[in-house]
PALUM-909374 format. One record per residue (C-alpha): residue number from 1; z, y, x. Coordinates in steps of 0.05 Angstrom, whole numbers, always signed. Layout:
BEGIN
[atom NUM,[Z,Y,X]] ...
This chain:
BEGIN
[atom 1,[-753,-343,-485]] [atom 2,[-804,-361,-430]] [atom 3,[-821,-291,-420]] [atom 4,[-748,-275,-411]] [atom 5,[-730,-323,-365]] [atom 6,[-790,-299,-319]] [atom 7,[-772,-219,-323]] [atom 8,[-697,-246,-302]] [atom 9,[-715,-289,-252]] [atom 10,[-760,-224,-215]] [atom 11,[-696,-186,-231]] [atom 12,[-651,-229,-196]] [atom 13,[-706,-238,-144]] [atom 14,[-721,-154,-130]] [atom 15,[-646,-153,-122]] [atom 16,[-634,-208,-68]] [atom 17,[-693,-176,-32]] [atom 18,[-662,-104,-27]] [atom 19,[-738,-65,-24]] [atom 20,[-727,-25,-81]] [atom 21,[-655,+11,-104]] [atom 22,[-609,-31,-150]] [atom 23,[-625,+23,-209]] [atom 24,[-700,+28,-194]] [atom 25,[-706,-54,-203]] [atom 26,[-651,-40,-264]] [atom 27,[-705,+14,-302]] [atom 28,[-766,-41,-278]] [atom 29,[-727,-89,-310]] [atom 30,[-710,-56,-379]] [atom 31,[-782,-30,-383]] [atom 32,[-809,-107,-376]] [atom 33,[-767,-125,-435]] [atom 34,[-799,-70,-478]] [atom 35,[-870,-77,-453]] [atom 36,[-859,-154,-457]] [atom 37,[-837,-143,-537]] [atom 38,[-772,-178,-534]] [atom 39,[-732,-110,-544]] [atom 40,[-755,-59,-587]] [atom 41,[-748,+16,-562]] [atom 42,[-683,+36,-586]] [atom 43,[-658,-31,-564]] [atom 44,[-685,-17,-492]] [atom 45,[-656,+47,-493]] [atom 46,[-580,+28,-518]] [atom 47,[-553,+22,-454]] [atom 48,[-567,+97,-445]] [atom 49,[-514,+104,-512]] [atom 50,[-471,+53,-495]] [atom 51,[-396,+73,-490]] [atom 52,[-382,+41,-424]] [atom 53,[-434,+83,-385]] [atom 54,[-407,+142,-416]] [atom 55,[-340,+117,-402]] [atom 56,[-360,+110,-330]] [atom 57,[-393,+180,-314]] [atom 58,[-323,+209,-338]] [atom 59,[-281,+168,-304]] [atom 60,[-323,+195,-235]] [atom 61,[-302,+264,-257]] [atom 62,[-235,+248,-267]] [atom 63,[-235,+218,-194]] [atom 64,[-269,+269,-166]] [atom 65,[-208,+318,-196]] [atom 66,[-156,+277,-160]] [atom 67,[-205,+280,-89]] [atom 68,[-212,+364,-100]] [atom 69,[-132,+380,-108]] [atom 70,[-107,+328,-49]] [atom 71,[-95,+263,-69]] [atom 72,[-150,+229,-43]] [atom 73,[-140,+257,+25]] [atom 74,[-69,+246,+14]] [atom 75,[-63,+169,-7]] [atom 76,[-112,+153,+39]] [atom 77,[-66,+179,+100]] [atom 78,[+1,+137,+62]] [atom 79,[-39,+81,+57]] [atom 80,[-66,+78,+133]] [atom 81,[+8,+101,+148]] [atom 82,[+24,+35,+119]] [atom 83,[-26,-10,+139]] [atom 84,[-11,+20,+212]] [atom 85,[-75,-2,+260]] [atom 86,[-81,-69,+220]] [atom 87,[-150,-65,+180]] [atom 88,[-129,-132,+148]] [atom 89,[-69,-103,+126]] [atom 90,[-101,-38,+95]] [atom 91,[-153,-92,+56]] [atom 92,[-89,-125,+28]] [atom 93,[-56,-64,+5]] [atom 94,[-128,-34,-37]] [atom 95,[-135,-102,-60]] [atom 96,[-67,-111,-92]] [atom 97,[-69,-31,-110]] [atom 98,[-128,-52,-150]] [atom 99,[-100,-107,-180]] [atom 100,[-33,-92,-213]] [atom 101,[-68,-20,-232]] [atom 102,[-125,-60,-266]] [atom 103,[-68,-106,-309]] [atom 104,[-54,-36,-344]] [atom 105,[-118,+12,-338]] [atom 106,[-184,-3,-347]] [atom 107,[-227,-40,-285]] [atom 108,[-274,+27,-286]] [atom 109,[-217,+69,-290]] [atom 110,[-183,+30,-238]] [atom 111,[-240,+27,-194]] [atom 112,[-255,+111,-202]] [atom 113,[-198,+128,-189]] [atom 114,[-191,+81,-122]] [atom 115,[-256,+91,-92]] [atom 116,[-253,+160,-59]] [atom 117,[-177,+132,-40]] [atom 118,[-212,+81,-9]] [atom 119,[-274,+99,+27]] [atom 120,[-225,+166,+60]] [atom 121,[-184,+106,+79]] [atom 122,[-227,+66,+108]] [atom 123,[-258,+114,+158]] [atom 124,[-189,+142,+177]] [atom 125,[-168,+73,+192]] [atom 126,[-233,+60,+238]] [atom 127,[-270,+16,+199]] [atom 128,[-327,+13,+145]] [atom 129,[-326,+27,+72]] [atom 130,[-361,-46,+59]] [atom 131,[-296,-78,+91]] [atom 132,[-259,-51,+31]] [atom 133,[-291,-33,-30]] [atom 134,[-315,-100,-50]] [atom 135,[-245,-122,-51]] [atom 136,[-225,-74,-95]] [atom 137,[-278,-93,-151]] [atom 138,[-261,-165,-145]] [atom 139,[-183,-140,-142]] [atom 140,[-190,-98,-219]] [atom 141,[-230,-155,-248]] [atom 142,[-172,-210,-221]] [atom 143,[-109,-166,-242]] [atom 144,[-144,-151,-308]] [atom 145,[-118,-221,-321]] [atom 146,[-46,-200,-319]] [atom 147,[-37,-172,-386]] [atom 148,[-72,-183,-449]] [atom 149,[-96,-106,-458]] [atom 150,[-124,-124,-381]] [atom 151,[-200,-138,-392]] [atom 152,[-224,-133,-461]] [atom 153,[-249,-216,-449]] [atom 154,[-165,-220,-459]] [atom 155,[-167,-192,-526]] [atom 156,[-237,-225,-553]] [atom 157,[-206,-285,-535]] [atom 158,[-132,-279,-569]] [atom 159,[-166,-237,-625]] [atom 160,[-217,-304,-636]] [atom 161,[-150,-352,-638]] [atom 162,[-118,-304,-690]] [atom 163,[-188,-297,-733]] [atom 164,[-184,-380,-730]] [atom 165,[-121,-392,-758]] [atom 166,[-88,-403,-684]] [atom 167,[-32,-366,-649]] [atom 168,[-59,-309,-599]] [atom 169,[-33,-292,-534]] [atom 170,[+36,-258,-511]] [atom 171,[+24,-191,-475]] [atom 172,[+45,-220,-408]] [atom 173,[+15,-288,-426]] [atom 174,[-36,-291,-381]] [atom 175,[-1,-270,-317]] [atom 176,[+20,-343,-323]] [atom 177,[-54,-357,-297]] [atom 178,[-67,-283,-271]] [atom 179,[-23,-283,-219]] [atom 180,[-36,-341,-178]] [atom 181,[-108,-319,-180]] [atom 182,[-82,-255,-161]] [atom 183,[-40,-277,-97]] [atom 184,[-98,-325,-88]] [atom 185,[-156,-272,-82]] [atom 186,[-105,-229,-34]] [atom 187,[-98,-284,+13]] [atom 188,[-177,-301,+14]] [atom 189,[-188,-229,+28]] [atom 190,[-148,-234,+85]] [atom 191,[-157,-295,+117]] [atom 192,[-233,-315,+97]] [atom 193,[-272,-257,+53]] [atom 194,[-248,-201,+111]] [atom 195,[-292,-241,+159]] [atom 196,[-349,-255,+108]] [atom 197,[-351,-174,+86]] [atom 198,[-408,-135,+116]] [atom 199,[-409,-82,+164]] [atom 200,[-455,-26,+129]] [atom 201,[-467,+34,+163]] [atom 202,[-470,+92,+104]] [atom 203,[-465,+162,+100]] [atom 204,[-409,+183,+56]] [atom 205,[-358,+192,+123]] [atom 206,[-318,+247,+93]] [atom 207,[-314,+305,+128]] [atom 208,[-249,+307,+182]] [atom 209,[-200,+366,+183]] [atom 210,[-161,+344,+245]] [atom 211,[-229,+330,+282]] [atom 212,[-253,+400,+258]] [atom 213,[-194,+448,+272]] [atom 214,[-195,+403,+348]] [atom 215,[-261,+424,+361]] [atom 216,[-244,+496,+340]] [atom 217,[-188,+504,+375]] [atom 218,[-227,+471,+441]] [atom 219,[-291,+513,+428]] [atom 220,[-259,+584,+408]] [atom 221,[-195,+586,+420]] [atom 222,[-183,+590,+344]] [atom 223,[-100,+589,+350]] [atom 224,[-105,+653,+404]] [atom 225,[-73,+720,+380]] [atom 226,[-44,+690,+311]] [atom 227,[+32,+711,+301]] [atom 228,[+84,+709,+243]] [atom 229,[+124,+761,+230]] [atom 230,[+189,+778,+187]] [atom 231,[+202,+832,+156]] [atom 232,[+275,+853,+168]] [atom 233,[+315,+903,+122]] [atom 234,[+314,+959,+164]] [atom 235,[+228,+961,+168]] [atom 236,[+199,+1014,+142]] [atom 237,[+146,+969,+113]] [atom 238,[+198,+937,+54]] [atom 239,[+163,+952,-16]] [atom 240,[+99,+987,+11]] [atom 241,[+35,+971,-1]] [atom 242,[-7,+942,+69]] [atom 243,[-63,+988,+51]] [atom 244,[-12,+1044,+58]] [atom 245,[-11,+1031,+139]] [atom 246,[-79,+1017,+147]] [atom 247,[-67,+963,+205]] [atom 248,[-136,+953,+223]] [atom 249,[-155,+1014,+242]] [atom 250,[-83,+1047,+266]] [atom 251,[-54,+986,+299]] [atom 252,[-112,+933,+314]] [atom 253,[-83,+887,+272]] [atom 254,[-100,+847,+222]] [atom 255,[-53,+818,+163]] [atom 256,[-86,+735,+151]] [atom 257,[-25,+718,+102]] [atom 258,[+33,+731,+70]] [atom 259,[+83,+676,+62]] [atom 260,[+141,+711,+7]] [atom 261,[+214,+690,+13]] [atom 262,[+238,+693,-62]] [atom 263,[+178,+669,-102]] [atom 264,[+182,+673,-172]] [atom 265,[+119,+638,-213]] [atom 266,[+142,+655,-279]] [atom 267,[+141,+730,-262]] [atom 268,[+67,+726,-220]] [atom 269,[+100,+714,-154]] [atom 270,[+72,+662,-110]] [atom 271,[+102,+636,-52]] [atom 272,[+38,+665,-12]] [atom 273,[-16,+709,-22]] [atom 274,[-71,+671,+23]] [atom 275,[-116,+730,+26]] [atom 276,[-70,+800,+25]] [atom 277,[-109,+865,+17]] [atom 278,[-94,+933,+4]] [atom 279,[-54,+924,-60]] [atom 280,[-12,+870,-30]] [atom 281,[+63,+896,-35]] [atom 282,[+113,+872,+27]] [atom 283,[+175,+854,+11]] [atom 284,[+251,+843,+49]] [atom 285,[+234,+770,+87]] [atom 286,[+170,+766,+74]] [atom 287,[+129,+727,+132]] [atom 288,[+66,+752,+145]] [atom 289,[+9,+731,+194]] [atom 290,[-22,+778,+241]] [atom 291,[-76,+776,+284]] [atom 292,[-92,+818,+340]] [atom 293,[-79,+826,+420]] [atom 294,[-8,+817,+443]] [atom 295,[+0,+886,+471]] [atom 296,[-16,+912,+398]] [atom 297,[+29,+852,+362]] [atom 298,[+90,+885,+404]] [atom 299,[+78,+949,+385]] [atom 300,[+76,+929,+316]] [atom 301,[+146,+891,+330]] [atom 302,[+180,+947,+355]] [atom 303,[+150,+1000,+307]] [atom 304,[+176,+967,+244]] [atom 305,[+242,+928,+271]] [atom 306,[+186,+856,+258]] [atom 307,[+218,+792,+279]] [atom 308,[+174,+744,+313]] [atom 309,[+166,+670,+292]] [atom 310,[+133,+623,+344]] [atom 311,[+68,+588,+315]] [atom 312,[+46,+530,+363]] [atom 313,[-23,+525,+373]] [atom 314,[-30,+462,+359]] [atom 315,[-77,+422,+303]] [atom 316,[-21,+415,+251]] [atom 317,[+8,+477,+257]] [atom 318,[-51,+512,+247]] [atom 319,[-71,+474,+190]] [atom 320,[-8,+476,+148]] [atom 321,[-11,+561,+165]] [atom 322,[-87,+571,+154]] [atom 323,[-116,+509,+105]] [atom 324,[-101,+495,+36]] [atom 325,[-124,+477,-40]] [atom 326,[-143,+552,-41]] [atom 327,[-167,+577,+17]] [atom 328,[-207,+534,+84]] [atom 329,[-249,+550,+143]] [atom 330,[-316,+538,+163]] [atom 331,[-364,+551,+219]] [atom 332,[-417,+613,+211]] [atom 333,[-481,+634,+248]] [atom 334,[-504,+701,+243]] [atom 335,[-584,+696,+238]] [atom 336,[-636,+742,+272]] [atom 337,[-651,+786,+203]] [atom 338,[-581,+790,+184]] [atom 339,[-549,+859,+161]] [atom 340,[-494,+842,+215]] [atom 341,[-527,+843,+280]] [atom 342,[-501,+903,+313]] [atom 343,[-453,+910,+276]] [atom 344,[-383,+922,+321]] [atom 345,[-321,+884,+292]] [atom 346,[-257,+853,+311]] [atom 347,[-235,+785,+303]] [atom 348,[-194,+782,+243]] [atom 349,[-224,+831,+204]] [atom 350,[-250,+821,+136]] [atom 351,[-314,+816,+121]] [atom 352,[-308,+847,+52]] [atom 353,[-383,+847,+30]] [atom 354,[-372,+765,+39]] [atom 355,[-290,+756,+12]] [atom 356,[-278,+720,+88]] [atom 357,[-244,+733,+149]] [atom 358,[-265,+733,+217]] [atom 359,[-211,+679,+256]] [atom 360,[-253,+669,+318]] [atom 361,[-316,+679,+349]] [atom 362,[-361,+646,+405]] [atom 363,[-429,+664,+443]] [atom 364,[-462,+608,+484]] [atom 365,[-408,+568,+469]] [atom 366,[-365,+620,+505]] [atom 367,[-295,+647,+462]] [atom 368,[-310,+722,+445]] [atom 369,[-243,+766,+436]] [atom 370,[-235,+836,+413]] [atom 371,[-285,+881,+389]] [atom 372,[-354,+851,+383]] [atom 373,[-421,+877,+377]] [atom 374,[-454,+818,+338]] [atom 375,[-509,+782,+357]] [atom 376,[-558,+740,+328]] [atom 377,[-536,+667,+337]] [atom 378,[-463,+680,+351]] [atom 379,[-424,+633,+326]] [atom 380,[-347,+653,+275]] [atom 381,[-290,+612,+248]] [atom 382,[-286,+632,+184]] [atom 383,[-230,+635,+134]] [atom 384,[-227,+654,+54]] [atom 385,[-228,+622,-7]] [atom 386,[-264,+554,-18]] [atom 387,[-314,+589,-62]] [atom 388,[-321,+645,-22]] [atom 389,[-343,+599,+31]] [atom 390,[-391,+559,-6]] [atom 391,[-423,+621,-47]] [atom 392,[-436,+639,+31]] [atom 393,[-490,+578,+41]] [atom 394,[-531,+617,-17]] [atom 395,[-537,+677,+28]] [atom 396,[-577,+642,+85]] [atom 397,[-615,+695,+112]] [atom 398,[-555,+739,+132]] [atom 399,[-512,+677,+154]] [atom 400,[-516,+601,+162]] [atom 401,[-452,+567,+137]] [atom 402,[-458,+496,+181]] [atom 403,[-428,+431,+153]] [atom 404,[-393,+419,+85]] [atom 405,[-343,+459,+69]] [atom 406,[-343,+420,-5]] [atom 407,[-316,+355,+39]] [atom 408,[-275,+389,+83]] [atom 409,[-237,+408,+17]] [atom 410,[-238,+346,+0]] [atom 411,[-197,+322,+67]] [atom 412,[-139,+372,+48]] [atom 413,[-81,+330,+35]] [atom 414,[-33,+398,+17]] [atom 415,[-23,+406,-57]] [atom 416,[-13,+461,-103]] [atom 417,[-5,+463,-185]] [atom 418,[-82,+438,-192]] [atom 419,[-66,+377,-154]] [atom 420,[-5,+366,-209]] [atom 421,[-49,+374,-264]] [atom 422,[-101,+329,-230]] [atom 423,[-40,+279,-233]] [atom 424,[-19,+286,-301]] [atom 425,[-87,+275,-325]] [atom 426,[-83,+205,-290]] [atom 427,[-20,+192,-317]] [atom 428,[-43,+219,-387]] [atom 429,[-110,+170,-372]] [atom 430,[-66,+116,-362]] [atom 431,[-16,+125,-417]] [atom 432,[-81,+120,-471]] [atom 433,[-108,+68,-445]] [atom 434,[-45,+24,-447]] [atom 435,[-31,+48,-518]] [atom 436,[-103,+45,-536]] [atom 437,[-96,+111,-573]] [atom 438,[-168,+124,-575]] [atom 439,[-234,+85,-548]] [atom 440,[-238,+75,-473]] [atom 441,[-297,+126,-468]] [atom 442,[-258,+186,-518]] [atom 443,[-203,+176,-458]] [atom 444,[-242,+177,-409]] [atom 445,[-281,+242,-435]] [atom 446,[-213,+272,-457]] [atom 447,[-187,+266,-381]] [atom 448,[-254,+285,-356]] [atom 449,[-257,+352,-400]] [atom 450,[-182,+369,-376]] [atom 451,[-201,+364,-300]] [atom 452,[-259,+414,-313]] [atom 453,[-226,+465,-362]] [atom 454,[-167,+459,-310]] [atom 455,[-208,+479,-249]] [atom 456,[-187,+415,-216]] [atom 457,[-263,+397,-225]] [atom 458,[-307,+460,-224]] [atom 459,[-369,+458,-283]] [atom 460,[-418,+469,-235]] [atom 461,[-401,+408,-184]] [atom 462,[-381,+359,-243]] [atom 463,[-449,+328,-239]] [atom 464,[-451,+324,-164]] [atom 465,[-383,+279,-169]] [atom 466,[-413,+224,-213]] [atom 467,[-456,+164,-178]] [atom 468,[-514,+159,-221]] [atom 469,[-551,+111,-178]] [atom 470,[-484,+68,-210]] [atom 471,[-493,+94,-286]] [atom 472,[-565,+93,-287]] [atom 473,[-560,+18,-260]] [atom 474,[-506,-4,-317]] [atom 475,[-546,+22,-368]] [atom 476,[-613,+2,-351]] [atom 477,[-579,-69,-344]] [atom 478,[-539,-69,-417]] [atom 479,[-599,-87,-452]] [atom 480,[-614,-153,-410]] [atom 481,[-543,-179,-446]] [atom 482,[-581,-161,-510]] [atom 483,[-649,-200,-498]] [atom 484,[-612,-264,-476]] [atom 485,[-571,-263,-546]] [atom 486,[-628,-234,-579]] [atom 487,[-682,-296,-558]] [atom 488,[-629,-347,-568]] [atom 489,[-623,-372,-506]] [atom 490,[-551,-361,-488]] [atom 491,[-531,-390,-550]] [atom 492,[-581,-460,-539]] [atom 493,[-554,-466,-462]] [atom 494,[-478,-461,-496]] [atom 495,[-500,-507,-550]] [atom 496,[-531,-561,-512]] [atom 497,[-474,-562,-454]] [atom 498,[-421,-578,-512]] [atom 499,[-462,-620,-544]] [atom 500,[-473,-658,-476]] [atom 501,[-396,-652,-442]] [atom 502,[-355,-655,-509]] [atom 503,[-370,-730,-522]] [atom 504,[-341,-732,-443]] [atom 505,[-262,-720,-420]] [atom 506,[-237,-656,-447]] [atom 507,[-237,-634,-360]] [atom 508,[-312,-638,-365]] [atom 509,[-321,-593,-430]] [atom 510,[-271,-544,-396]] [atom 511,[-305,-547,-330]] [atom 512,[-377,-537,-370]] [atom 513,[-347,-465,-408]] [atom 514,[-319,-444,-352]] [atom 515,[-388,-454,-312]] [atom 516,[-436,-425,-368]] [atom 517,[-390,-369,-386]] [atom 518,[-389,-341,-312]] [atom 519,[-458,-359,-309]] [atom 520,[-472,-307,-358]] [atom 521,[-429,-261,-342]] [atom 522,[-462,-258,-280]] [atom 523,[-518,-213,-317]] [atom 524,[-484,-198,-388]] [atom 525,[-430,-158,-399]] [atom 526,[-363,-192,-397]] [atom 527,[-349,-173,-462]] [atom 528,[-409,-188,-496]] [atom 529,[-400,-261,-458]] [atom 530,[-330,-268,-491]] [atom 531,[-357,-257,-553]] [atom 532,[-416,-308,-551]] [atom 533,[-376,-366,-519]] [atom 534,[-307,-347,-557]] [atom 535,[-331,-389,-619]] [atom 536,[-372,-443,-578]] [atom 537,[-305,-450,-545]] [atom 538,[-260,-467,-616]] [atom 539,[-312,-501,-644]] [atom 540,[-319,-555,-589]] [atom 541,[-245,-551,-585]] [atom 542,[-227,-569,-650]] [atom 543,[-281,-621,-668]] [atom 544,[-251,-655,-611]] [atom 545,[-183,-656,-644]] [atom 546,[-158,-613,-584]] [atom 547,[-115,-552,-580]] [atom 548,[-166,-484,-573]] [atom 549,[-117,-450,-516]] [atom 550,[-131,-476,-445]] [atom 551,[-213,-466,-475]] [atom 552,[-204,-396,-495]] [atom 553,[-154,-375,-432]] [atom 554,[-216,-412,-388]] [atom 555,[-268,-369,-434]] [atom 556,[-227,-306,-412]] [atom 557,[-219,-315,-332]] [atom 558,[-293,-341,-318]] [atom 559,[-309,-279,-359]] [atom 560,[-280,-238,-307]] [atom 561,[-318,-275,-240]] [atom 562,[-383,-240,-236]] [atom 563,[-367,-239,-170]] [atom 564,[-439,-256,-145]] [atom 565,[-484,-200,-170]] [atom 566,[-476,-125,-173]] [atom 567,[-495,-121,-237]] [atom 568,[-446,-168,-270]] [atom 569,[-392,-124,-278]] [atom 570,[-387,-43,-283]] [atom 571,[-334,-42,-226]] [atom 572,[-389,-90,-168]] [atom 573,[-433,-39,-192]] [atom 574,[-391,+25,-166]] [atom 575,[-382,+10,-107]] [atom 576,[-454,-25,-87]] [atom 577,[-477,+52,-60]] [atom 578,[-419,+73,-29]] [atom 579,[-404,+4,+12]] [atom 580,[-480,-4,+19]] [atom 581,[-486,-73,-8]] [atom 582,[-542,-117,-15]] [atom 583,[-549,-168,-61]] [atom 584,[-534,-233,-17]] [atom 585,[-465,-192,+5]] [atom 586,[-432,-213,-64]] [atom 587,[-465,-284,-65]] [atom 588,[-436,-291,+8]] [atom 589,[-372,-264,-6]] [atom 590,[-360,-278,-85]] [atom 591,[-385,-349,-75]] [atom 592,[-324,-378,-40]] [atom 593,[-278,-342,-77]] [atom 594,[-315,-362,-156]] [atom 595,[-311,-432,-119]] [atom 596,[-239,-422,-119]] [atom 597,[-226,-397,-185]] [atom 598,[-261,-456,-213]] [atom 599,[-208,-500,-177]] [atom 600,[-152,-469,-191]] [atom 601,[-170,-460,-269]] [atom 602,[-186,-532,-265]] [atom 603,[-118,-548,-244]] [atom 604,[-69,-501,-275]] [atom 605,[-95,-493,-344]] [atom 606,[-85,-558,-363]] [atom 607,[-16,-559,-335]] [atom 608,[-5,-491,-370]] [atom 609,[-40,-499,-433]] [atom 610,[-40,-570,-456]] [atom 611,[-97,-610,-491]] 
């Protein structure tokens, strides 16, 4: 036990002093208890197996399906929309977000599936990522206290009640506590934890579409020499095939999109064929989008009795006719070696060896227009398909593809049938967990494999979406929950605090679980703290003569405020890499706010649940 305190005080210690990363000082940690001999091997190694971990790496997937098909991008720009220029605002509406979804869904689930929401959010807004995602932890672990099925610390406590001859909980039982802790944590947030959250610099800014197609449009003139045109009845092009003209070469005109006027899905026609080639047929009303000099556009016009439809060159215009869930742009450098240089093209052209089109070109930061000899170092606007694009970055020594075109994909907030199925997945995700068909981590890995067989989530980036500095962490942490159960010592320190408040007023002993069950579940899983302090709870309860509730409904809430480590729960532990936290930031802000929840459970319980 001696040994155990030690390897958990250096822990704790490594933590505060932020030298080493959270999941390095986790591993250091788990390998101390196995080296020390207080956990045996397979013990050590059981947070590696444990369904919550598992549960977690899906549940990244799944939110990485909803950031790929739109809705990332998408509720990030509704929620700014809402919050208007007020930051504090925006922190109150991720905060209760988090909360009512947590009363329903799982806190990880909750907490996945708000994060990229959340950080896109925050930098659209103007502010950091640590200014929000800290609220939303402490939001899913304060509205898992609005239904019974919230936190599983609801159930372990109603299921202990029931086991002991005692009436459970109602479903909506503990909102009678839940929600004044709820409106209680929003209000902190926004009058006293928004000015005690830290402002962390980090990296994961996505990638801006807006700030993109504005320096494109400023540095080559990307909206120059794009028209639409109709086809009207009398054209000779109705129900021909565009290879059958051969625009390129005939006309100096290139055909960037098709936009049909009578879709029909269920017979294989989409409403627009992003990237037409020769096989494309063209059909009465059909709108398609040309590029090429103005002289050559009219000719085109008059030729085949075209209508012309104004496009603005402005940011939005171009990105609703140019980016979507299937096809994006992206910057490209021709290098010295490359098979291009001196080659003679014209700006929209495809480049068919690489599935792209050429949208615009510059040289020495200069626009280029029609037909150019390239150069090594000249500089294209590229558009094709998303994969297209990235397969491009593999072929480095004919082209450089600059920035990310993975997070510019993730900034697209237009949505196609993918971003549906991304949606009913969540809603699928949800329905489970409310009805508890399965275990959390089967749902979890059932929504996970839907996203990837779907193409919502391609196989080959489904590792890149998970944060394993978070999973490694919770796992190499699990089996610190095990040693203090294991060595007795959570079971003596509950013991000896009965033993010492019980012979005191019932307010003391309630005062003392609630302290030593949020004590632990500052390092042990809240569940596995239910569980040890459920039966502590009755015990002291009944030999007092006294009724088991306001204990057990005290056993649950302080099993959900490990507000002041990132370790204490799963959902603190998502979000320490992406807000950049340290370990102080959740003592600074979690302190005032468990300070708070020890007053108000103090207060209300009693009044609630009577001795």
């Amino acid at each position: 036990m001696l040994v155990l305190i030690v390897i958990l005080t250096l822990t704790v210690l490594l933590f505060i002093w932020g030298k080493f990363p959270p999941d390095v000082v986790a591993l250091m940690s788990m390998l101390s208890l196995y080296l020390s001999g207080i956990l045996t091997a397979p013990e050590v190694l059981s947070g590696f197996s444990n369904p919550t971990v598992i549960m977690i790496a899906a549940l990244f997937i799944v939110g990485e399906g909803l950031a790929r098909t739109g809705w990332t991008a998408l509720a990030g720009q509704k929620f700014v929309a809402w919050a208007g220029k007020s930051i504090p605002k925006l922190l109150v509406l991720v905060t209760l977000g988090s909360s009512v979804l947590s009363g329903f869904v799982s806190n990880t689930g909750t907490v996945a599936a708000l994060l990229p929401v959340t950080i896109s959010a925050a930098w659209n807004a103007g502010t950091l990522p640590s200014k929000l995602l800290m609220p939303i932890a402490f939001g899913s672990n304060t509205g898992g206290l609005l239904t019974l099925t919230g936190t599983p610390p609801n159930i372990i406590a109603s299921n202990a009640l029931l086991e002991n001859g005692f009436e459970g909980f109602s479903f909506f039982e503990f909102s009678l506590i839940g929600l004044p802790l709820l409106i209680i944590t929003i209000v902190y947030f926004r009058y006293i934890g928004f000015r005690l959250l830290p402002s962390h610099q980090t990296r994961n800014r996505p990638i801006s579409i807006d700030s993109e197609m504005h320096k494109w449009i400023a540095n080559y003139s990307i909206g120059d020499d794009l028209y639409r045109l109709r086809l009207r009845s009398m054209s000779p092009l109705l129900n021909t095939l565009i290879g059958d003209w051969n625009f390129e070469e005939n006309y100096g005109i290139s055909v960037m999109r098709l936009k049909r006027r009578h879709p029909n899905p269920l017979k294989g026609i989409p409403k627009f064929v992003e990237m037409p080639d020769d096989e494309t047929e063209m059909k009465y009303h059909d709108i398609i989008t040309v590029k090429g000099p103005p002289e050559k556009v009219d000719r085109l016009i008059l030729e085949f009795s075209l209508g012309l439809i104004p496009l603005k060159p402005e940011e939005e215009a171009l990105k609703m006719e140019l980016i979507n869930q299937e096809v994006g742009l992206a910057e490209m450098l021709v290098t010295p070696k490359s098979v291009l240089v001196g080659t003679t093209l014209s700006l929209g052209q495809y480049l068919r060896r690489f599935g792209v089109q050429l949208l615009a070109a510059s040289r020495k930061n200069k626009p280029l227009t029609g037909d150019i000899k390239m150069e090594a170092g000249d500089a294209f606007v590229i558009r094709g398909q998303w994969e297209k694009i990235e397969e491009l970055k593999g072929i480095y020594s004919n082209v450089v593809i600059t920035g990310s075109p993975e997070a510019l994909l993730k900034d697209v907030d237009a949505l196609n049938y993918k971003s549906y199925i991304a949606l009913g997945t969540l809603g699928l995700m949800v329905l489970l967990f409310v009805l508890n068909v399965f275990p959390g981590a089967i749902t979890a890995l059932v929504c996970a494999g839907i996203m990837l067989l779907s193409g919502c989530v391609p196989i080959s980036k489904a590792y890149k979406g998970i944060s394993w500095t978070s999973v490694i962490m919770i796992a190499a942490m699990i089996p610190m929950g095990l040693a203090l159960q294991k060595t007795g010592m959570a079971e003596l320190a509950a013991t000896s605090l009965v033993n010492t408040l019980g012979s005191m007023h019932p307010m003391a002993l309630l005062g003392g679980i609630f302290l030593l069950t949020t004590a632990f579940s500052q390092t042990i899983n809240n569940s596995a703290t239910a569980v040890l302090m459920a039966p502590i709870a009755i015990m002291a309860a009944t030999n007092l003569g006294l009724s088991p509730k306001p204990f057990m409904i005290t056993v649950a809430i302080s099993a959900s405020t490990a507000f002041l480590t990132p370790v204490g729960t799963t959902t603190n532990a998502m979000v320490i890499t992406s807000g950049g936290y340290k370990f102080l930031d959740y003592v600074r802000v979690g302190g005032p706010l468990l300070f708070i929840f020890f007053l108000i459970t103090l207060v209300l319980v009693p009044l609630i649940w009577q001795f």
